[in-house]
N, C-alpha and C positions, 0 to 999 in steps of 0.2 A: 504494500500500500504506500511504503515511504516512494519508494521508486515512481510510482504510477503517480502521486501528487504532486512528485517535483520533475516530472517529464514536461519535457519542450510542446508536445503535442497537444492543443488543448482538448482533444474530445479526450483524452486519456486522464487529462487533469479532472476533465467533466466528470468521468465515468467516477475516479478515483471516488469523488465529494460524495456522488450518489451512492458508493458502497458502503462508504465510512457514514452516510446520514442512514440506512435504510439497514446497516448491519442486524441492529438485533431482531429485525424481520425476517433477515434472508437465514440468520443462526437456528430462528423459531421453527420457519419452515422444513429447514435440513433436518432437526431435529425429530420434526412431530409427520415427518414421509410427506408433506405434501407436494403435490406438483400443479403443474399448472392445469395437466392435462386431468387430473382427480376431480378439480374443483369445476373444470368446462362442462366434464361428464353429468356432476349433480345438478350445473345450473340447469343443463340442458335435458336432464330430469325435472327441474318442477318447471319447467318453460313446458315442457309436452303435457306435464297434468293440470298446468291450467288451462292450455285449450281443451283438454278432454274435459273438465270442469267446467266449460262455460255456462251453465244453463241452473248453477246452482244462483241461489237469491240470495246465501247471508256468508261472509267473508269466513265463519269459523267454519261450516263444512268444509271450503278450499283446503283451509288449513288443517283439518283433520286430515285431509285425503294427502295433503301434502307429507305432512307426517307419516301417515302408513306408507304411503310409498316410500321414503327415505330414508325412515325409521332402520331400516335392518330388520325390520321379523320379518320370520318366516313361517307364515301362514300357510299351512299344507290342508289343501280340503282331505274330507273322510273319503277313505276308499271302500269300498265292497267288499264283504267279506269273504274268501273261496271257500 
């Protein structure tokens, strides 16, 4: 980081400021597995269950269904018994 602050190049100088302001963001992330592509996946989960949702009247249904969907359970229906 000393190198890349006191380089002649400014986008490098740029970039350096942005690492050193944003560090214990990008520590957090590394940290806790996230990636970019995790969190496009989910947004782009409750983006599809609100269009499947449109036709509900009051904001806490969305948000229940958003919930079940995101949520992580795993709701297995009953099978048949042989």
């Amino acid at each position: 980081m000393f190198r890349a602050s006191h380089s002649r190049i400014p986008e490098i100088v740029e970039l350096a400021k942005k690492i050193r302001r944003r560090r214990p963001d990008i520590l957090r992330t590394i940290r806790l597995g996230y990636s970019n592509a995790r969190l496009e996946a989910s947004d782009n989960r409750i983006k599809v269950t609100i269009r499947m949702d449109y036709g509900f009247h009051h904001v806490d249904n969305l948000i229940a269904l958003v919930m079940l969907r995101c949520g992580g359970l795993d709701i297995r229906l009953p099978q048949p018994a042989i």
